[in-house]
N, C-alpha and C positions, 0 to 999 in steps of 0.2 A: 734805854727807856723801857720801863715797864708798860703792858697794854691797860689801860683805864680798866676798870668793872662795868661789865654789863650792866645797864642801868634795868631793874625791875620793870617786867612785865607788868601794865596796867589790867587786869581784867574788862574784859566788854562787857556793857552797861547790858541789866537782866532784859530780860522783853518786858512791853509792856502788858500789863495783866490784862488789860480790856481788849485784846487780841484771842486770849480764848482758845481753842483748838486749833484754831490756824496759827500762831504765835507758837505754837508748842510745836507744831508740824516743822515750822519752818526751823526754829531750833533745832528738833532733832539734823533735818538736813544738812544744819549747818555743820552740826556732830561729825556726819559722816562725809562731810564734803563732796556735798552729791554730783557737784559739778564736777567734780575728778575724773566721773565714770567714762567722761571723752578720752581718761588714757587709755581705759584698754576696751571699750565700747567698739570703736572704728576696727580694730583688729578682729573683734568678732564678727563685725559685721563684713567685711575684705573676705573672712572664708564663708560668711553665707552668700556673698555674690557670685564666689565661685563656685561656692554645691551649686545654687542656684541652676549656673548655667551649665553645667553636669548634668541635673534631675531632668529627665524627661519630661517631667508635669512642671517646670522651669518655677516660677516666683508665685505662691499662696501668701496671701497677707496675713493670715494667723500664724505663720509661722515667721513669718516679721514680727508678728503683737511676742512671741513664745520668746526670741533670743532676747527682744526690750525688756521683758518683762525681769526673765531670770538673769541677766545683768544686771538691771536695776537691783532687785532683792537681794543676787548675792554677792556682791559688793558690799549692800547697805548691812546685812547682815554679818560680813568678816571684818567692817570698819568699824561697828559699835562692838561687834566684840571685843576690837582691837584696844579700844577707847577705854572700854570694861576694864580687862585684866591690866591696863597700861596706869590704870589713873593714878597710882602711886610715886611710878615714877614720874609719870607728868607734873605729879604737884612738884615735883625736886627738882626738877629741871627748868631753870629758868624761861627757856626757849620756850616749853609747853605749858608753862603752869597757869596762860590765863585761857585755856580749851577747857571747852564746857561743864567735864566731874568737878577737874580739883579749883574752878573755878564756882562750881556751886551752883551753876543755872540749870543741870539736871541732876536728880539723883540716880544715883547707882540700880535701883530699882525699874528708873523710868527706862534706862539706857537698855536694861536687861529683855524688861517686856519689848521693844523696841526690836530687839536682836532677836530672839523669838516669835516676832510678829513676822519681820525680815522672811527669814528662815523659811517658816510655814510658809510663805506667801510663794517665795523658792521654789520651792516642792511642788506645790500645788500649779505654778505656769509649766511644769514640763508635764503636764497634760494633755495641754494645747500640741504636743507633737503627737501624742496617744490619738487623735484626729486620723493621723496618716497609719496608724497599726505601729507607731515607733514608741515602743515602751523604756527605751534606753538611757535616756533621758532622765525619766523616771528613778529606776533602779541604779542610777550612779547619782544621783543626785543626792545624795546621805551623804556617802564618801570623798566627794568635790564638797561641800560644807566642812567636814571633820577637815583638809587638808586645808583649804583656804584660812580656816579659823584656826588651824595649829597653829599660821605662822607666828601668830602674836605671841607665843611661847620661845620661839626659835631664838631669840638674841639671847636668851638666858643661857644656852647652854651650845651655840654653834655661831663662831665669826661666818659662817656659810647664809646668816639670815638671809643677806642681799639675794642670794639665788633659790632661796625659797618663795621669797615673795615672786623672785622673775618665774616662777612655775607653777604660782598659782593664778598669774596672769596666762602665762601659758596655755591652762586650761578655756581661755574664752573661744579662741580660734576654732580649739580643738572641740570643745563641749558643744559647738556651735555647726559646726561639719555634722558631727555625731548625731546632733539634732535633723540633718534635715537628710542625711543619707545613711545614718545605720551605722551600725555595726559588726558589716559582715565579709567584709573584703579589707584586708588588714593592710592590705597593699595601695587600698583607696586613699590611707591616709598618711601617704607621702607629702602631699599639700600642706592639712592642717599643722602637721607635724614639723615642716620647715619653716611654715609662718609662726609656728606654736615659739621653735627654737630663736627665732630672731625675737620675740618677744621678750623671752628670758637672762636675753644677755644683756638685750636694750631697759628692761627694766631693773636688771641687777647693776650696771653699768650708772645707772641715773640715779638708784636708792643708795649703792655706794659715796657720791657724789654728795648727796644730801645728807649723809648720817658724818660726814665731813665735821658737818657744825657743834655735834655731839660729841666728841674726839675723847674730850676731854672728861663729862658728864659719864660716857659711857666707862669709862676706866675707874672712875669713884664709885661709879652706881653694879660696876663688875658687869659688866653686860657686856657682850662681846659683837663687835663688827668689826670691816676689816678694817676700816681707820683706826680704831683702837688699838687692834691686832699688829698691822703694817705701822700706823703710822701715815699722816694725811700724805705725803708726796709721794708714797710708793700706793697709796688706797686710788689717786687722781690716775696712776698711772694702771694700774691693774682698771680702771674703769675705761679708759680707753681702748685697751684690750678690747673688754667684752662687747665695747661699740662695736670696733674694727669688727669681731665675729659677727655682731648683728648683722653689720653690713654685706659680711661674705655668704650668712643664711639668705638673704635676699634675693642675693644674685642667682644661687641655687636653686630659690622658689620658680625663677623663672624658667628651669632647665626644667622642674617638675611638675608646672603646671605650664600645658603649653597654650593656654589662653595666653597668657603674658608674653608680649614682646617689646619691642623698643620703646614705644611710650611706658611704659611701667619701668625700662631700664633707666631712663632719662629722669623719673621721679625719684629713685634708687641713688641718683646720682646728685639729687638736690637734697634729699637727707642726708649723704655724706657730710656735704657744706650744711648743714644744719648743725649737725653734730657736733664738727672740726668747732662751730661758733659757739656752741656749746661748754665745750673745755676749756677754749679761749677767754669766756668769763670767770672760770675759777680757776684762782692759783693754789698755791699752801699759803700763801702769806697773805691770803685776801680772797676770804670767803664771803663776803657782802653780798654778790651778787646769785648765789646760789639759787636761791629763790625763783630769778628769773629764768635761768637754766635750766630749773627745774620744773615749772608750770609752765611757763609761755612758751619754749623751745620744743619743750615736748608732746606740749598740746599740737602745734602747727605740724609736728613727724606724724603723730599718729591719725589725724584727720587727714594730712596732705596723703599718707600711702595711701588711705582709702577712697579718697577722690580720685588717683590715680589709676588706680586697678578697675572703679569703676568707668572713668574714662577709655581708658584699654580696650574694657568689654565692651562698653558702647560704641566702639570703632570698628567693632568686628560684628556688627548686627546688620 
């Protein structure tokens, strides 16, 4: 038996016009799926608990307002650009084609200002660490932009996308350390750097996972990922892999930040079982539930490590 055809994407009905500014705001959001930023938000925030209690001058709330901020913005900034350069293939791809360009309820133009608004906005909160005499922030904040916004170029020319994106999630941890303790003891950042690396396997790991449903799409459209490359049973398996490493960076964090102990190992140990339930919903021959493996599974990983690490520290006050 042959599998039916994808039955056509409905597009979502436009906003309504008597919404005005706020109608368009929320649109954009929708754009860049603002809600997402809980993937890799809580991992920024995990190595600002630990600068935190590193810093001698411990917890400044402008420098809680500086990591929200530049999360927020460059995120919103590497997803509308992602949206930008993607909107062609989105329209081809049945999967994407009723998201917001090639579905018509934003223009290309609006998306642009949007991404540039982003951007600026970027730049200008790592100022807020310019407070503490940290201008570092600042002056890598160009080249964290150019890398987070390359990636949307990468599938064109590197089945490696999936570990692109996992490093420029990387970057939060670490951008976020950097932010509240420098960059001057290169040694200091053993921490961000181990948290940075379990990010990267754990988000390479979960976009392989997801570009599963593209398989097929991506081999017509010439685009390369490793499901296309491998082939979905060996792409499920090479993602399990990168888990497994996530999982063994973790345990490592705890050897290098000795804030962490058994409660933090114990939380380590229920993201495993997250995980394992995670692969457990997708097979090769039934990828339906992707989706939930991929938003709900990995929303509860990355908030649950950070309630736990801050649980840890709050044990040890």
């Amino acid at each position: 038996m042959h599998a039916s055809p994808q039955a056509p994407v409905a597009p979502p009905a436009p906003p309504p016009a008597a919404g005005g500014l706020l109608a368009r705001t929320r649109t954009l959001l929708e754009l860049v799926r603002f809600s997402h930023t809980l993937f890799a938000l809580p991992f920024a925030l995990t190595a600002a608990a630990l600068a935190w209690k590193r810093n001698a001058d411990g917890f400044r709330w402008y420098q809680l307002l500086g990591v929200l901020l530049c999360m927020a913005f460059a995120r919103s900034a590497a997803m509308a650009f992602n949206r930008l350069v993607d909107r062609r293939y989105d329209a081809a791809n049945p999967r994407t084609a009723a998201r917001h360009l090639p579905a018509g309820l934003l223009s290309p133009a609006a998306v642009a200002v949007f991404t540039v608004a982003c951007a600026a906005a970027f730049v200008a909160s790592t100022l807020l660490f310019g407070l503490d005499g940290n201008w570092w922030p600042l002056w890598l904040s160009v080249p964290v932009l150019a890398f987070v916004c390359g990636y949307s170029y990468a599938k064109r020319f590197t089945a490696l996308s999936h570990f692109w994106l996992g490093a420029s999630l990387l970057l939060a941890p670490l951008a976020a350390w950097i932010a509240l303790r420098g960059l001057f003891d290169l040694a200091d950042l053993a921490t961000p750097l181990t948290l940075g690396g379990a990010v990267l396997f754990w988000v390479a790991g979960f976009d392989i996972l997801y570009a599963c449903q593209d398989v097929d799409f991506d081999r017509k459209a010439r685009l390369r990922s490793v499901p296309a490359a491998l082939g979905v049973p060996a792409a499920l398996r090479l993602a399990a892999v990168c888990h497994a490493v996530m999982l063994g960076l973790l345990v490592v964090l705890a050897a290098v930040a000795p804030e962490l102990h058994r409660t933090y190992l114990v939380g380590v140990g229920v993201i495993a079982v997250l995980l394992v339930y995670e692969h457990a919903l997708v097979r090769p021959d039934d990828l339906s539930r992707v989706n939930r493996a991929f938003f709900q599974v990995n929303a509860v990983i990355s908030v649950g490590l950070f309630l736990v690490v801050l649980l840890q520290l709050g044990l040890e006050m």
